[in-house]
C-alpha positions as MATLAB code, in Angstrom:
seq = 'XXXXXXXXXXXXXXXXXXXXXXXXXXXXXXXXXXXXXXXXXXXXXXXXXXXXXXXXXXXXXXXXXXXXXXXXXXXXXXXXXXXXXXXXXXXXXXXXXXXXXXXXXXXXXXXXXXXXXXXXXXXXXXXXXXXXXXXXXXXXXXXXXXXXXXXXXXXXXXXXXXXXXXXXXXXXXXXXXXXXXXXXXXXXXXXXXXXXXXXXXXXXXXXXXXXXXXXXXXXXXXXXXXXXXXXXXXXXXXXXXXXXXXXXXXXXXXXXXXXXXXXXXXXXXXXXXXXXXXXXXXXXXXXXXXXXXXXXXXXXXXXXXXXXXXXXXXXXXXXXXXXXXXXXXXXXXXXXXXXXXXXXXXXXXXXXXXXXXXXXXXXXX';
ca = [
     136.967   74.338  118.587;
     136.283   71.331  116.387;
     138.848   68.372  116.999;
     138.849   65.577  114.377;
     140.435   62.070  115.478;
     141.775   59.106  113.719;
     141.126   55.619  115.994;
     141.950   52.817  113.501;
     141.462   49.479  116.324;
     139.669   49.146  119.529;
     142.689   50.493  122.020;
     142.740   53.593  120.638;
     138.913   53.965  120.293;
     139.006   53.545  124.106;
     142.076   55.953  124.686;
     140.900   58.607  122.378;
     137.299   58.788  124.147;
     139.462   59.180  127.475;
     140.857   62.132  125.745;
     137.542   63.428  124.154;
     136.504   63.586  127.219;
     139.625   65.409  129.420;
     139.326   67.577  125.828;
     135.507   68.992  126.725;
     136.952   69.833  130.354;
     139.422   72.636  128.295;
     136.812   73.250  125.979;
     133.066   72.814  127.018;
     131.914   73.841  123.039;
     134.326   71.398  121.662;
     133.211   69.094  118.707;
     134.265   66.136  117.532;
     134.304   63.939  114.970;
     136.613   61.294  113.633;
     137.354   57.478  112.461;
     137.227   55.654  115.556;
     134.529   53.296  117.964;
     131.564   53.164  120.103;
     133.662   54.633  122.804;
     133.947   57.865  121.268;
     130.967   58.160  120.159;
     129.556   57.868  124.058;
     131.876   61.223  124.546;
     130.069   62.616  121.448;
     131.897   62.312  118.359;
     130.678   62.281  115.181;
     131.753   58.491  113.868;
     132.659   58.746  109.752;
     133.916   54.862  109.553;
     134.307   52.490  112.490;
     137.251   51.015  113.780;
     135.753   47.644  112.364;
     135.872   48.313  109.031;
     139.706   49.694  108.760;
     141.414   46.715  110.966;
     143.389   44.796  107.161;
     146.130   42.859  109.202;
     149.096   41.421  108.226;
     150.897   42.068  104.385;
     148.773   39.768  102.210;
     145.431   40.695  103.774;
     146.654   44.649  103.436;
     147.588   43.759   99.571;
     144.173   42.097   99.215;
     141.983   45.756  100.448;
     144.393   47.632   99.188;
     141.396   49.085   96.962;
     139.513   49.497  100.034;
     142.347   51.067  102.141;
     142.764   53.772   99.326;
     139.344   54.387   98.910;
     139.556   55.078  102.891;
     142.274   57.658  102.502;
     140.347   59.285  100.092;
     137.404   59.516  102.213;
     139.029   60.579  105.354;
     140.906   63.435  103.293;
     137.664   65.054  101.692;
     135.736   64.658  105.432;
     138.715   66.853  106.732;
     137.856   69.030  104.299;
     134.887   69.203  104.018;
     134.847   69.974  108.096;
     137.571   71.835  108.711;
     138.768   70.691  111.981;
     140.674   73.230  113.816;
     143.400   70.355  114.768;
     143.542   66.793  113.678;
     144.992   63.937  116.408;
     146.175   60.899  115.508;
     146.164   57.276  117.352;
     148.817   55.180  116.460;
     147.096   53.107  113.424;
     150.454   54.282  111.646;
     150.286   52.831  107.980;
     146.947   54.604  107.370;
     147.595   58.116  109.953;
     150.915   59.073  108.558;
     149.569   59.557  105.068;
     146.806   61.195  105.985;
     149.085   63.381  108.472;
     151.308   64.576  105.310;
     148.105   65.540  103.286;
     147.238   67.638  106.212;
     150.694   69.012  106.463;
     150.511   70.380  102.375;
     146.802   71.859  103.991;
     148.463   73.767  106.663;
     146.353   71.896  109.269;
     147.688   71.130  113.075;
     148.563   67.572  113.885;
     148.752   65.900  117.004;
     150.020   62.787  117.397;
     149.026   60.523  120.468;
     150.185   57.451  120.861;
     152.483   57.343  118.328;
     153.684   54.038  116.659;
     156.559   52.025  117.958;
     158.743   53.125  115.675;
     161.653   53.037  117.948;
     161.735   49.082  118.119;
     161.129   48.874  113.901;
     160.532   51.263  111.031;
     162.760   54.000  112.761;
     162.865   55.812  109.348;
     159.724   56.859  110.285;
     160.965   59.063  112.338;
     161.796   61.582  109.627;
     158.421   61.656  108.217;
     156.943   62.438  111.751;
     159.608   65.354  112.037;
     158.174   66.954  109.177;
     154.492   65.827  108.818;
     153.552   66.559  112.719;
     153.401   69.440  115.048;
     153.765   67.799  118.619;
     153.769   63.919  119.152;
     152.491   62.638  122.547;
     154.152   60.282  123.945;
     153.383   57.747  126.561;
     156.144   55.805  127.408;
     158.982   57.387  129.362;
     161.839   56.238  127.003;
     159.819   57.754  123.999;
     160.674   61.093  124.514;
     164.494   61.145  124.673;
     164.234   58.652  121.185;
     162.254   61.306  119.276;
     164.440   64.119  121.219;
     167.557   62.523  119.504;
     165.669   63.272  116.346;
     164.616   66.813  116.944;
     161.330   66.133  117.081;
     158.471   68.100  119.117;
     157.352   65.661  121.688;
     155.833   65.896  125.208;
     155.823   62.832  127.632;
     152.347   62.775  129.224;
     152.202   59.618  131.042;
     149.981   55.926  130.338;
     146.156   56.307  129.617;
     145.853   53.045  131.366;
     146.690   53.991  134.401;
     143.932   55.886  134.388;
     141.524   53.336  133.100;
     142.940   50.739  135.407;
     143.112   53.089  138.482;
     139.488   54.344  137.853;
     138.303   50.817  137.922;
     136.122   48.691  140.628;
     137.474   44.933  140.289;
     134.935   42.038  141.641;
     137.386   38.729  143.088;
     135.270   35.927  143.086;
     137.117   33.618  140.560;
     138.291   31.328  143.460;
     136.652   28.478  146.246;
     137.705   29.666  149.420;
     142.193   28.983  149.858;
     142.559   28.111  146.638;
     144.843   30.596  144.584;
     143.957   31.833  140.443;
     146.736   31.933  138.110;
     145.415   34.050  135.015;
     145.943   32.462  131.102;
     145.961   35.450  128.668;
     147.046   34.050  125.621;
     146.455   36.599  123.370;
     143.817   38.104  121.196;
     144.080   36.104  117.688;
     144.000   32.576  116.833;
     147.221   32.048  115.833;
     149.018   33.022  118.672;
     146.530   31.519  120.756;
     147.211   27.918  119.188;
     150.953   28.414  119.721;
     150.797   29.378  123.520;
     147.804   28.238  125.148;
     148.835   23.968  124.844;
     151.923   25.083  126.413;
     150.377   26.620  129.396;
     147.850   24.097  129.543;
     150.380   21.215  129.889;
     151.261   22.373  133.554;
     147.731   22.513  134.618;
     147.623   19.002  136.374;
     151.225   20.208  137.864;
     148.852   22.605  140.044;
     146.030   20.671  141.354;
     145.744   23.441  144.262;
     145.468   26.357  141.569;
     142.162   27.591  139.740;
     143.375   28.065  136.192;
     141.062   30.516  134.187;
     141.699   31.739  130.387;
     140.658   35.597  129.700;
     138.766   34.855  126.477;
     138.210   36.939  123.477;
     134.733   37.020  122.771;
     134.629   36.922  119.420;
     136.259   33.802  119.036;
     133.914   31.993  120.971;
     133.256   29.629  123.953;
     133.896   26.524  121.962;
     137.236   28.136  120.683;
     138.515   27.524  124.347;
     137.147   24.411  124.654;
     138.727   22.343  122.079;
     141.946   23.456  123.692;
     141.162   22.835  127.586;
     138.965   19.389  127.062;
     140.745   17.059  129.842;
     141.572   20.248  132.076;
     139.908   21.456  134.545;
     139.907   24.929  133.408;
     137.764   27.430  133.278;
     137.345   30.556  130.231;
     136.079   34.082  131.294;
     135.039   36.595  128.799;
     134.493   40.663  129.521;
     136.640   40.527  132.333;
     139.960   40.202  132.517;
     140.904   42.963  135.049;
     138.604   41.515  136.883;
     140.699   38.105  136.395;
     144.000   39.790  136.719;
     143.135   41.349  140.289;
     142.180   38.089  141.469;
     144.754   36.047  140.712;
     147.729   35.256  142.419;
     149.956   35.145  139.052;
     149.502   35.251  135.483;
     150.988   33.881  132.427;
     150.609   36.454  129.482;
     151.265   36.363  125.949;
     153.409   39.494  124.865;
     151.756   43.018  124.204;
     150.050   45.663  126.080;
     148.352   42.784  128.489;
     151.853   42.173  129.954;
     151.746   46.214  131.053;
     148.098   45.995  132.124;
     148.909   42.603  134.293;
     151.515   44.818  135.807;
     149.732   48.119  136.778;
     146.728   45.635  138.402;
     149.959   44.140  140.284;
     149.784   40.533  139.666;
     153.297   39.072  138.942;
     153.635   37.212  135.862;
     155.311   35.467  133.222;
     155.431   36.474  129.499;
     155.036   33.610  127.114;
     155.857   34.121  123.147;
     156.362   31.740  120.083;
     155.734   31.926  116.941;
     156.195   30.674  113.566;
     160.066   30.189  112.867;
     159.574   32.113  109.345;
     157.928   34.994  111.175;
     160.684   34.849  114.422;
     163.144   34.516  112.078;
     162.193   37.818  110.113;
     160.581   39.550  113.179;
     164.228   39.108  115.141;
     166.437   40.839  112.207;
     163.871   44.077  112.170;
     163.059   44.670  115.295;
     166.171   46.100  117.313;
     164.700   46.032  120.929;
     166.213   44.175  123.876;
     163.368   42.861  125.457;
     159.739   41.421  123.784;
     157.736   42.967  127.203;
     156.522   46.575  127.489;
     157.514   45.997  131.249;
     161.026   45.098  130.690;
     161.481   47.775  128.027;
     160.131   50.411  130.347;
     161.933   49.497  133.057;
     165.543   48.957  131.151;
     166.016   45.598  133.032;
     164.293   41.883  133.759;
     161.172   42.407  135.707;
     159.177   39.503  134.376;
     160.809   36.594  132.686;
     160.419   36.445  129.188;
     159.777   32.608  128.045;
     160.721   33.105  124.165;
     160.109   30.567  121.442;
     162.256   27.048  122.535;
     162.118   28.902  126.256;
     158.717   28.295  126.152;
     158.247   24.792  127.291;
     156.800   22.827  130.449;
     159.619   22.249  132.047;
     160.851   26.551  131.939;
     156.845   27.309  132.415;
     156.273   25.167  135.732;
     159.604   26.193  136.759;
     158.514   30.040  136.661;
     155.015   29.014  137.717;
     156.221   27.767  141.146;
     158.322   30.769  141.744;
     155.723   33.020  140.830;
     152.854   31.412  143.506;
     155.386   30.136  146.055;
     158.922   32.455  146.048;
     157.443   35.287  148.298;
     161.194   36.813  148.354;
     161.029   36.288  143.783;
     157.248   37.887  144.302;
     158.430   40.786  146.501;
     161.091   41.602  144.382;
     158.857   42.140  141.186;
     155.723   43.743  142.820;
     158.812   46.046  144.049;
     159.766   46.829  140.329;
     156.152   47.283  139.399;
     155.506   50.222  141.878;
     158.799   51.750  140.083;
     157.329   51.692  136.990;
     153.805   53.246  137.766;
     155.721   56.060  139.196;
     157.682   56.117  135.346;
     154.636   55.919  133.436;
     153.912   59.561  134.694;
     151.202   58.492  137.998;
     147.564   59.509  137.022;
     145.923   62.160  134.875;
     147.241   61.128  131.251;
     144.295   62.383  129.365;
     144.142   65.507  131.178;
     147.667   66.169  130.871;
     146.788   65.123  126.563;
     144.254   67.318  126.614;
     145.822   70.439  128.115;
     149.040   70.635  125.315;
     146.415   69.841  122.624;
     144.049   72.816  123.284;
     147.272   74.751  124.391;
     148.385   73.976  120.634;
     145.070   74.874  119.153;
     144.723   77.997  120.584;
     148.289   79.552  119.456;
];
């Protein structure tokens, strides 16, 4: 069967080769090819465009390649063509996907969706283009599947690729001298965010003179990134190894996003740290209708980790959680507890395979 695949950013490059690869388990003479990374070209696919070039962020950079972005669509929709894939799956990515998924819909060709967007915490009227656009959505968050049930949509909950890819995983410790406890910085992946959090977290650092602070860097920001922030702290920045980090460490503090649910599968407590611009908050907090910013909290319908929003965010509220976090064994217990709860909802291991099976199930009828 030939399977083409839509990866727009680096996550889904590494989920969908997890899935290319369950995929040739079902079917040994599958082929692939598809928008998407280095990752899934290691499994074999055929690479059109690289993630790379498709990542336009943010509404005045979109506006700016909006030329570009077309030009995209118009080159992904001949390739399909052109190839005529037997089935088509989608990875999140959903400005560019669900366009291309209703040109495939008019073409009478399957769609999977995997990973589908978070449209349940903004953009819900998405929803309605999914129901019609889409045979089966994949979802991988437990709460996913009664949202698009409520909506009469086909869906089918088959657990968290990153259990998987944090289960299959070897972690080396060495980040500490001998006694002396790591507390994991990840404060987030672009520049902005990472000159709104990481001062903050920094300013407790001499509060700790017992702890080994260490910063999960993004490498292409750059050593000397870090380094105009931690100059006068004795703190250290990693790069390439942040599960590595996470395992290690005794706690983290972690800006919000997928990190906060990866810090939690590895089974280091932690502390979620957010601010941003007060425009941005302002706007973000009357679209988005969710309860909680974390990915653990949502999951889990309650507090597990405390969520240190915008003014919440300070030294005082961060050193405060800090201690708890190293030092409250009874506050640690309690939300290593919660974490083995929500491993068991995230579906346990076998994600992919589980991805793979409905999708060649699908193909084949």
């Amino acid at each position: 069967m030939r399977y083409y695949i839509i990866a727009g950013e680096a996550s889904g490059d590494l989920h969908a080769s997890n899935l290319l690869k369950a995929i040739k388990k079902e079917d040994p003479n599958a082929e692939f090819r598809g928008w998407g990374g280095d990752r899934m070209e290691e499994q074999g696919a055929v690479i059109v465009k690289h993630y790379r070039d498709l990542a336009f962020m943010g509404f005045v950079e979109v506006v700016m390649n909006l030329k570009q972005i077309l030009r995209n669509l118009s080159i992904c929709k001949t390739d399909i063509m052109r190839n005529k894939p037997d089935v088509v799956i989608l990875i999140d990515y959903p400005g560019f996907n669900l366009r291309i998924a209703k040109f495939l819909k008019k073409q009478g060709i399957k769609v999977v969706y995997y990973i589908s967007p978070q449209i349940w915490a903004w953009k819900k009227s998405r929803v309605y283009t999914i129901k019609k656009v889409v045979n089966k959505v994949l979802v991988i968050l437990p709460f996913e599947k009664q949202f698009y049930d409520n909506y009469g949509v086909d869906s089918e909950f088959v657990g968290h690729p990153l259990l998987d890819e944090i289960t299959n995983e070897h972690y080396n410790s060495n980040f500490a001298a001998e006694e002396r406890s790591v507390v994991a910085l990840l404060p987030g992946s672009r520049k902005q965010e990472i000159k709104s959090v990481l001062p903050i977290m920094l300013s407790i650092v001499d509060d700790f003179p017992d702890v080994d602070f260490v910063i999960a860097g993004v490498n292409t920001l750059g050593l000397k990134f870090y380094e105009s922030f931690t100059r006068g702290h004795n703190v250290r920045t990693v790069f390439n190894r942040t599960y590595d980090l996470l395992s290690s460490a005794r706690a983290a503090l972690v800006t919000s996003g997928t990190a906060t649910l990866e810090t939690a599968i590895i089974g280091t407590p932690e502390a979620v740290c957010y601010r941003a611009g007060w425009i941005s908050y302002s706007i973000a907090k009357r679209l988005i209708k969710v309860r909680f910013i974390s990915l653990v909290n949502l999951i889990m319908d309650k507090l597990v980790v405390r969520e240190l929003i915008q003014s919440d965010l300070n030294q005082v509220t961060l050193r405060e959680e800090l201690n708890a976090l190293l030092y409250d064994e009874k506050y640690r217990g309690k939300m290593l507890s919660d974490y083995n709860e929500l491993r068991l909802k995230l579906g346990g291991d076998g994600a992919s395979s589980r991805a793979a099976q409905v999708i060649y199930s699908l193909v084949n009828t």
